[in-house]
C-alpha positions in Angstrom: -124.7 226.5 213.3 -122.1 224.9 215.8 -122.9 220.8 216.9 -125.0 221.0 220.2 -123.5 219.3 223.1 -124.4 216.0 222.8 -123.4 215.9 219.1 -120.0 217.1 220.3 -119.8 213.6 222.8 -121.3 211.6 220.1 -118.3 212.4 217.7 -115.8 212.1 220.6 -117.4 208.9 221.4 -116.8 207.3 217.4 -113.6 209.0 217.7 -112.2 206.5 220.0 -113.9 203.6 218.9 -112.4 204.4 215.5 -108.6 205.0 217.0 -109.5 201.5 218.9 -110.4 199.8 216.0 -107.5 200.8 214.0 -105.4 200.2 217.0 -106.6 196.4 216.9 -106.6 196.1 213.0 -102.9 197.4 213.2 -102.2 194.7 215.6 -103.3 192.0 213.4 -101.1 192.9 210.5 -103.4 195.3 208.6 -102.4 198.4 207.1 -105.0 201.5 207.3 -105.6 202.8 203.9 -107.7 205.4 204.9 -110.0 207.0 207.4 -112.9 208.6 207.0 -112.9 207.5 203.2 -115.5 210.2 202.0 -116.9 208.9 198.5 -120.3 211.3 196.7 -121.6 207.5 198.4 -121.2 208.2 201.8 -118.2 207.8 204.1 -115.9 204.6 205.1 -115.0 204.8 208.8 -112.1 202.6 207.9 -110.1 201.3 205.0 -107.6 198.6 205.2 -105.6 196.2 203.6 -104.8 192.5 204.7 -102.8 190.5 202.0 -104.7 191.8 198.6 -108.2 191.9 200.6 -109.3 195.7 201.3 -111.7 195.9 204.2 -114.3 198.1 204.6 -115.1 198.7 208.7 -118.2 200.4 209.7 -116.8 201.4 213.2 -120.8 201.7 215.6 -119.8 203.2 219.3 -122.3 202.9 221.9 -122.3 203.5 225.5 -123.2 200.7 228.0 -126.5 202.2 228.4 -128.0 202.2 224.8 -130.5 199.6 223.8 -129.2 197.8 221.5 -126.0 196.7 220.3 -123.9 198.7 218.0 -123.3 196.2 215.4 -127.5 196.5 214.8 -127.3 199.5 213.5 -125.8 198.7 210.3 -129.2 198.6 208.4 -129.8 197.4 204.9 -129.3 201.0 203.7 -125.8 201.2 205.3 -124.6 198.0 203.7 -125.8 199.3 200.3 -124.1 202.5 201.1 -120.6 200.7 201.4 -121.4 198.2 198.3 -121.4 201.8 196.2 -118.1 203.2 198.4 -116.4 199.9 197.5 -116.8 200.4 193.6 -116.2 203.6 194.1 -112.8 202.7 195.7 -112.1 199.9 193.1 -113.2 202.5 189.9 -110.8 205.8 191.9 -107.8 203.0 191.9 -108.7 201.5 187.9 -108.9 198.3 189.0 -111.2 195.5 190.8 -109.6 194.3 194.3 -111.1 192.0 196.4 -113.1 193.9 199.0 -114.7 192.5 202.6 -117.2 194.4 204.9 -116.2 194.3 208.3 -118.3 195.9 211.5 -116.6 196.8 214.5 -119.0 196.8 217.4 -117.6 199.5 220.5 -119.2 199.4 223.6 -117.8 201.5 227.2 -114.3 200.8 225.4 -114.7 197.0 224.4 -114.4 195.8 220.9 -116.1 193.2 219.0 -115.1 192.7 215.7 -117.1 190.7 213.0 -115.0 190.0 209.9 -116.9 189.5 206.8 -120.3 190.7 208.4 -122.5 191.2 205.3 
């Protein structure tokens, strides 16, 4: 069944505020590990690596009209989601790397980042 219309503008929509975010981590010295990390867990919008710390970034686009921030949608369930993609990560690589969870918060094209958010 093909995505309806506004499924189509809601992955154009995290689209960008994925390329943003990796635009800004890229800026601050990270390197992108991967995108759209797909684990039986779930997906990672965005792996990356500062130093030996790999970040995890939930990347939540909204449009200036939603209701609530973006960064609130990153529920209990999420974070447990990304605690099982991280040891996924560490157990796909053999090792145990230090790992951070980081939320990038897009709204109309403006980025918030919160490092370390849970």
């Amino acid at each position: 069944m093909p995505d309806s219309s506004q499924d189509l503008r809601n992955k154009i929509l995290g689209r960008k505020g994925e390329n943003l975010t990796r635009r800004y981590l890229k800026r601050r010295g990270y390197k992108i590990i991967a995108r759209n990390y797909a684990t039986p867990f779930g997906e990672a919008d965005i792996v990356a690596r500062k130093g030996d710390i790999y970040c995890f970034v939930e990347v939540k686009t909204r449009t200036e009209d939603a209701f609530a921030l973006p960064s609130e949608a990153v529920n209990a369930a999420k974070r447990r989601r990304y605690y099982n993609i991280a040891r996924y990560f560490c157990a796909a690589r053999g090792e145990e790397v230090p790992v951070r969870f980081d939320v990038a918060s897009v709204t109309d094209g403006r980025l918030e980042y919160f490092e370390n958010a849970y």
